[in-house]
C-alpha positions in Angstrom: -17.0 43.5 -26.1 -14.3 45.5 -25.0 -13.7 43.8 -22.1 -12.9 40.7 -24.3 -10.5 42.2 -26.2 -8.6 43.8 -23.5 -8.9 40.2 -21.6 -7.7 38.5 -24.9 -4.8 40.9 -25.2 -3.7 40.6 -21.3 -3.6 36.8 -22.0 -1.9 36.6 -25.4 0.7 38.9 -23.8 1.3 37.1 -21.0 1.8 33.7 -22.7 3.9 35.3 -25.8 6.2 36.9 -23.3 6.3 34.3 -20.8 10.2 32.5 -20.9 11.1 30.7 -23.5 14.5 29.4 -22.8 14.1 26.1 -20.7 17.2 25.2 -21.2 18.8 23.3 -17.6 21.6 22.9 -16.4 22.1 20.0 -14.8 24.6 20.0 -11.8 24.3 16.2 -10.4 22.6 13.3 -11.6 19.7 11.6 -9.5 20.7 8.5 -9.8 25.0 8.8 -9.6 26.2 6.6 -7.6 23.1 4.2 -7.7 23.4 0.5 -7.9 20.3 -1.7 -9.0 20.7 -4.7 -7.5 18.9 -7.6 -9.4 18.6 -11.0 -7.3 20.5 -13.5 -9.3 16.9 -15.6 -9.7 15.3 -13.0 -11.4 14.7 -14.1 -14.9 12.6 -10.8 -15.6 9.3 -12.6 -15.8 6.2 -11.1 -14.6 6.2 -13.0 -11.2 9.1 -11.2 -9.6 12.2 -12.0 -8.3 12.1 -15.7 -6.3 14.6 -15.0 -3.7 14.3 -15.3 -0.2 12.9 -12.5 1.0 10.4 -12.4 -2.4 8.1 -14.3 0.3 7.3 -11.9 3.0 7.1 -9.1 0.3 4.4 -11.8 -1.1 2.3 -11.2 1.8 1.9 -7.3 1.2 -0.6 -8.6 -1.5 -1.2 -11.5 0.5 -2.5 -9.2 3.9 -5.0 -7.1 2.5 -3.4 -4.5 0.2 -4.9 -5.8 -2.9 -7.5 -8.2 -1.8 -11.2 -7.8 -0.7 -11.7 -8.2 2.6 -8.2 -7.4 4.3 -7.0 -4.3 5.7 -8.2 -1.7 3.6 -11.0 -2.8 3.2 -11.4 -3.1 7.0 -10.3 0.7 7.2 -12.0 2.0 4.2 -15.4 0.6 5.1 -15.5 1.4 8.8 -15.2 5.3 7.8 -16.6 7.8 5.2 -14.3 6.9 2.2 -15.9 4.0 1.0 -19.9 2.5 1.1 -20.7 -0.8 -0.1 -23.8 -0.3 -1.2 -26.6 -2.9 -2.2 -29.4 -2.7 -5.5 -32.3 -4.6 -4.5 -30.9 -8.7 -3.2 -27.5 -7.5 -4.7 -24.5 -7.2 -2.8 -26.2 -7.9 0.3 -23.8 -10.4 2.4 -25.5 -10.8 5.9 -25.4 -7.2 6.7 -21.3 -7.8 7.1 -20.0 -4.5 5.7 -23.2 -2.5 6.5 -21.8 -3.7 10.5 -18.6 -2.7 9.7 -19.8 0.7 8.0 -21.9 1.7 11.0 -19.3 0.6 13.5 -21.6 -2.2 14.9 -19.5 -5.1 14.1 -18.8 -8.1 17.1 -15.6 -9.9 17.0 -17.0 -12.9 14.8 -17.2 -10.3 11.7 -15.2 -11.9 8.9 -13.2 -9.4 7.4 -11.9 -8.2 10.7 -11.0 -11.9 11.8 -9.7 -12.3 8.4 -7.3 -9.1 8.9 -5.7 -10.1 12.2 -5.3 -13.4 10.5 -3.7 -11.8 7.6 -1.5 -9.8 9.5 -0.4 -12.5 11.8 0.4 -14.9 8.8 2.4 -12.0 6.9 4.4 -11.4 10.2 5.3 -15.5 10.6 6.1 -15.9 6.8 8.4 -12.3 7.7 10.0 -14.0 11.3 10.4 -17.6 9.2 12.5 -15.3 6.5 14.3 -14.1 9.2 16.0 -17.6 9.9 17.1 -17.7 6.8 20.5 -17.0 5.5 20.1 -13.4 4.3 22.6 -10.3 4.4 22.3 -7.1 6.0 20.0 -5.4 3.3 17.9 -8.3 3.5 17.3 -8.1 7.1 16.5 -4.5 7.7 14.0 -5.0 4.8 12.5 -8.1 6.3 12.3 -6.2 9.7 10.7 -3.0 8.4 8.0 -5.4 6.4 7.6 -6.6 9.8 7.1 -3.7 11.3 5.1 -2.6 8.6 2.4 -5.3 9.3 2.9 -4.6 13.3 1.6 -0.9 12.3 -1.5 -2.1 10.7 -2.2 -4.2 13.7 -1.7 -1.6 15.9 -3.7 0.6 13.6 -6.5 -1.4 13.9 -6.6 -3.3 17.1 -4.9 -0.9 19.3 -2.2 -3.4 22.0 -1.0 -6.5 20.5 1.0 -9.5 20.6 4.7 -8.8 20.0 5.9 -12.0 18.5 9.6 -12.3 16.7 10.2 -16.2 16.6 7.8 -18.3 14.0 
């Protein structure tokens, strides 16, 4: 019982004489000097901004970052993080992720065709935007979307096609 007390009165004495002015000074802003551009399209719906580059920044949803079946699926499935498991006849799709889980997939698995096809079709709809008539912001965003999709290739299939024309 004594322990208690002495435990209860270490605590309360740490907490009551713990600081008590927060008060900050701040020194610079994060945001001074920051300008938000909003494209002139965007009427602040929930469907985003339809400018020209809005479509190759579709394709991040587009090429497996919020679908089943794309890219992280691919990469979740083939290592520890993530099981698809099955209940009985539930679930059970040809044995397609349990391939893809075990690492005994062929080349006619679905969700790895699908994810080259994704990331081939996000990388044309990025090199059509690229013909466009865009600024320099645009550009260098467009190319590092680009890029970004040339990563997951790479990721995945190791050597691949470089292809900067659609």
């Amino acid at each position: 019982m004594k322990y208690i007390y002495k435990s209860i009165f270490i605590c309360s004495a740490l907490f009551l004489g713990s600081c008590n002015n927060l008060d900050e000074k701040l020194l610079s802003s994060p945001n001074k000097g920051f300008n938000i551009q909003v494209p002139k399209s965007f009427d602040g719906g929930g469907a985003g901004p339809n400018d020209e580059i809005s479509n190759a920044f579709g394709q991040l949803r587009e090429a497996g970052s919020a679908n089943h079946g794309g890219y992280w699926s691919v990469q979740s499935v083939s290592s520890d993080e993530m099981a698809v498991t099955q209940k009985g006849g539930d679930w059970y799709d040809g044995g397609i992720w349990i391939d893809m889980h075990r690492h005994t997939f062929s080349s006619t698995n679905g969700p790895l065709n699908g994810t080259w096809t994704q990331q081939y079709a996000a990388i044309n709809t990025c090199n059509e935007v690229l013909t466009t008539e865009l600024d320099a912001n645009q550009i260098a965003q467009v190319k590092a979307l680009r890029a970004f999709f040339y990563y997951r290739l790479l990721d995945l299939y190791g050597r691949v096609k470089l292809v900067i024309t659609p």
